[in-house]
N, C-alpha and C positions, 0 to 999 in steps of 0.2 A: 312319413310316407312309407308305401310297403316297396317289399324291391319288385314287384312288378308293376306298379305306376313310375318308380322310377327305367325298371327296363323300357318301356314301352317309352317316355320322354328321350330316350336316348337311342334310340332304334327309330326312330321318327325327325331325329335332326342327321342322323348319316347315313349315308347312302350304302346299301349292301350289309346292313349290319346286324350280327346278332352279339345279346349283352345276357349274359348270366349274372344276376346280381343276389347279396345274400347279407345277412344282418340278425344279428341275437338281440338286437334295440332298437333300433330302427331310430337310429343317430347314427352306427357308424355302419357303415358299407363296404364289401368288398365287392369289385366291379369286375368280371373277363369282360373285353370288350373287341371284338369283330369286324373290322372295318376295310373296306378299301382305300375309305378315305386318309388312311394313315400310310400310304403308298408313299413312300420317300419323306417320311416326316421321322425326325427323332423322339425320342420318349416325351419330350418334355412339351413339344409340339403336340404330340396325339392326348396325352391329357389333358390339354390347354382345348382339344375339339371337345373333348367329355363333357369339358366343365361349362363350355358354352351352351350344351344340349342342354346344361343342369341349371343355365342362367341362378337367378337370384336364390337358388333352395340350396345353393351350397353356401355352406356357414349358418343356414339358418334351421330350416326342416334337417338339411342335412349336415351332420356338424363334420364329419369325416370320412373318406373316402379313397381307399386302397384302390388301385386301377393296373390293369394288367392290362394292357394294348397291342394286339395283335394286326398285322396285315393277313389274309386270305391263305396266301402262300405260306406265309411263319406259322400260323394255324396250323395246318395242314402236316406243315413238316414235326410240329411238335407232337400232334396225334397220329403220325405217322409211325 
């Protein structure tokens, strides 16, 4: 998978979201990932929503994937 069929799967299951994705093999992936929907959720919770957007291509198409999960606001203050 390239990382913009995968941005685009994953921008399309959360709401408010933008995903920068990136890969030297396109097996392994590193994810920013953008969400509102990760409003009052722990880390382990908001990549548990990634992974749902990534259903069955993780472990297969996709064999690994780094994820950075941002709320709007945390965004915000980190580029700020």
């Amino acid at each position: 998978m390239t990382p913009a069929e995968i941005q685009q799967l994953i921008e399309q299951h959360l709401p408010d979201c933008t995903a920068e994705i990136a890969s030297d093999d396109l097996t392994h992936y590193e994810a920013t990932v953008v969400s509102s929907a990760f409003v009052g959720k722990r880390p382990l919770q908001r990549h548990q929503l990634v992974y749902q957007a990534l259903g069955e291509l993780m472990g297969r198409e996709i064999h690994a994937m780094s994820i950075a999960a941002y709320t709007p606001e945390e965004w915000q203050a980190r580029e700020g």
